[in-house]
C-alpha positions in Angstrom: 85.6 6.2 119.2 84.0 9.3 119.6 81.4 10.5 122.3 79.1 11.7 119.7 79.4 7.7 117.5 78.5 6.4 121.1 75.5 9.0 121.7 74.1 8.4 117.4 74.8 4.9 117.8 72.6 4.2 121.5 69.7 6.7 120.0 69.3 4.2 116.9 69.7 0.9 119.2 67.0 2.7 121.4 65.0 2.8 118.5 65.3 -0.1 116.8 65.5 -2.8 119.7 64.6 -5.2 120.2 62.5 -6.1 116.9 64.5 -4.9 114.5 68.1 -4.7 116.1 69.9 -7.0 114.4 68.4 -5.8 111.1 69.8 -2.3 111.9 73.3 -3.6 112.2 73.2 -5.4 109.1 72.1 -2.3 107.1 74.6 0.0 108.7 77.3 -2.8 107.8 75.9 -2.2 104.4 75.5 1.1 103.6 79.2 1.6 105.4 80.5 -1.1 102.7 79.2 0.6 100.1 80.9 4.1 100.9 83.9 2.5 101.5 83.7 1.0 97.9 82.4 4.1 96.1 84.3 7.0 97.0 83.1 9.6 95.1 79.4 8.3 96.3 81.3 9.2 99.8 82.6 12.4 99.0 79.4 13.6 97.3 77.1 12.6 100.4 79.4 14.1 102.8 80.4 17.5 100.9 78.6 19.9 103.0 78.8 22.3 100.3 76.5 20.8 98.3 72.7 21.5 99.4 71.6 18.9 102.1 68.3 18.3 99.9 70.5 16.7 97.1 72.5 14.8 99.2 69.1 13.5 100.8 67.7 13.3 97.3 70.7 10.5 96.2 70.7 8.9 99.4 66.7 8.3 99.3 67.3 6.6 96.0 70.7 4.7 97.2 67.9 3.5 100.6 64.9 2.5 98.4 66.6 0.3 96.0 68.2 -1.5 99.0 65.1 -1.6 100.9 66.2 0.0 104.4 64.1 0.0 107.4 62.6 3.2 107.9 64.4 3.8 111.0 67.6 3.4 109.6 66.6 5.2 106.5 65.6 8.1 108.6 68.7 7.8 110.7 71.3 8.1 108.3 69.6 10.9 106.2 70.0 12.5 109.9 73.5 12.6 109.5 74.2 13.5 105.8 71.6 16.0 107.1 74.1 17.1 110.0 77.1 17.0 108.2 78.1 13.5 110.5 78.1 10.7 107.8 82.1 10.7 108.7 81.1 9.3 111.9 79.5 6.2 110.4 82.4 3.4 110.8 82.8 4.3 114.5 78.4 4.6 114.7 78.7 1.4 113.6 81.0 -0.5 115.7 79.6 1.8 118.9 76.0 0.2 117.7 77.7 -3.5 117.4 79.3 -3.2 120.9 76.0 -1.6 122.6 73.8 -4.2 120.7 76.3 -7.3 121.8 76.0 -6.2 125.7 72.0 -6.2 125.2 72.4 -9.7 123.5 74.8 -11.1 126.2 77.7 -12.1 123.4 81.1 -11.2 123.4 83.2 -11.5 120.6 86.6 -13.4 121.0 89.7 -13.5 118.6 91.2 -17.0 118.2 94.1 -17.7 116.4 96.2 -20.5 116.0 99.1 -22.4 114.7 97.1 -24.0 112.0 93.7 -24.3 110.6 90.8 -25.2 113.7 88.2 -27.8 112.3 84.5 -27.6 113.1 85.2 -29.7 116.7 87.7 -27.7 117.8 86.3 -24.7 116.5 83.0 -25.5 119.0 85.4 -27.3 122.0 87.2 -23.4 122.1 84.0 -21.5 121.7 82.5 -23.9 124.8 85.4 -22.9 127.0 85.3 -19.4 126.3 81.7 -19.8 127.4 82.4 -21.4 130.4 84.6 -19.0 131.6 82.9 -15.9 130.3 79.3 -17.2 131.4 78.3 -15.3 128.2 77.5 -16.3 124.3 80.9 -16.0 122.3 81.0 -15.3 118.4 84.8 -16.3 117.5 86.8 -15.1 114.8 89.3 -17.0 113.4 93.0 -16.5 112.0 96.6 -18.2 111.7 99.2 -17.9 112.8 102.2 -20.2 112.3 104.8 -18.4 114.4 102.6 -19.8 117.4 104.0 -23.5 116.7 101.1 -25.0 118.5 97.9 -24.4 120.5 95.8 -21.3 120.2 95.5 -17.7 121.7 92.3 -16.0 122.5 91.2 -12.5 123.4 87.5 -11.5 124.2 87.5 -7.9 125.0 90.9 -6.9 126.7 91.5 -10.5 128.3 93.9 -12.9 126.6 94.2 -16.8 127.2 97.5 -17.7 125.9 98.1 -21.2 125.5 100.4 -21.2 122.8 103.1 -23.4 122.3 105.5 -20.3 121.3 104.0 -18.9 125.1 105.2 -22.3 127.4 108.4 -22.1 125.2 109.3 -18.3 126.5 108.1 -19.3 129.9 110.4 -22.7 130.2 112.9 -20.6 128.8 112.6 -17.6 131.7 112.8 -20.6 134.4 116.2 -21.7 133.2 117.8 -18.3 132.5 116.3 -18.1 136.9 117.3 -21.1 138.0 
């Protein structure tokens, strides 16, 4: 991520929280889908040879039929203005880290062996709470090759406790011993 996401991405949080934060987010997420799904919309907002005030002009209608704060709005015409719509993705996820840390939630990365139901789901997000003493959002996946149990990482930490995991580890004692 670059320094210049990281500066774009505090300025707008500055702006925007707390009232309208989470709002922000949400519309980034949203006008960043949308370029990903219409590249020529992409290529045509972030051409620098074409005149700023057209790219402006299309973007003004794109905002006002999707009802944008005018924060955002003015934000993002900022950077087709500056040539730095590229940066957007990594604005984005700069903006969704900074605006976790002011909410107090980290985001952890659960997967296991099979599908988790709604208990289980809520016993691992408890734990993770426990030991993080912050508000955890999980994500879920499968993985099969794990046998049993789950693995989680929140930030660069992982809790391993995987049946796949104690197997390698029983099996480094005996090759020891």
């Amino acid at each position: 991520m670059s320094v210049a996401a990281n500066r774009y991405a505090k300025a707008l949080l500055d702006v925007l929280y707390p009232t309208t934060a989470e709002l922000g987010l949400e519309q980034l997420l949203k006008f960043s889908g949308l370029l990903s799904s219409q590249e020529q919309m992409r290529q045509l907002l972030e051409n620098p040879t074409i005149a700023a005030d057209r790219r402006k002009e299309l973007f003004r209608v794109i905002a006002e039929s999707l009802s944008y704060d005018k924060h955002v709005h003015n934000f993002l015409n900022l950077l087709i203005e500056r040539n730095r719509l590229d940066l957007l993705s990594d604005i984005v996820s700069a903006y969704q880290k900074l605006l976790d840390q002011k909410l107090g939630i980290v985001r952890a990365k659960v997967t296991s062996a099979a599908p988790l139901d709604a208990a289980q789901q809520k016993s691992i997000a408890a734990k993770l709470e426990q030991v993080t003493g912050k508000q955890v959002l999980v994500e879920l996946s499968v993985d099969p090759s794990l046998i049993g149990g789950v693995v989680a990482r929140v930030g660069s930490t992982i809790y391993d406790g995987s049946i796949r995991q104690q197997l390698q580890v029983f099996k480094q004692r005996l090759i020891q011993d």
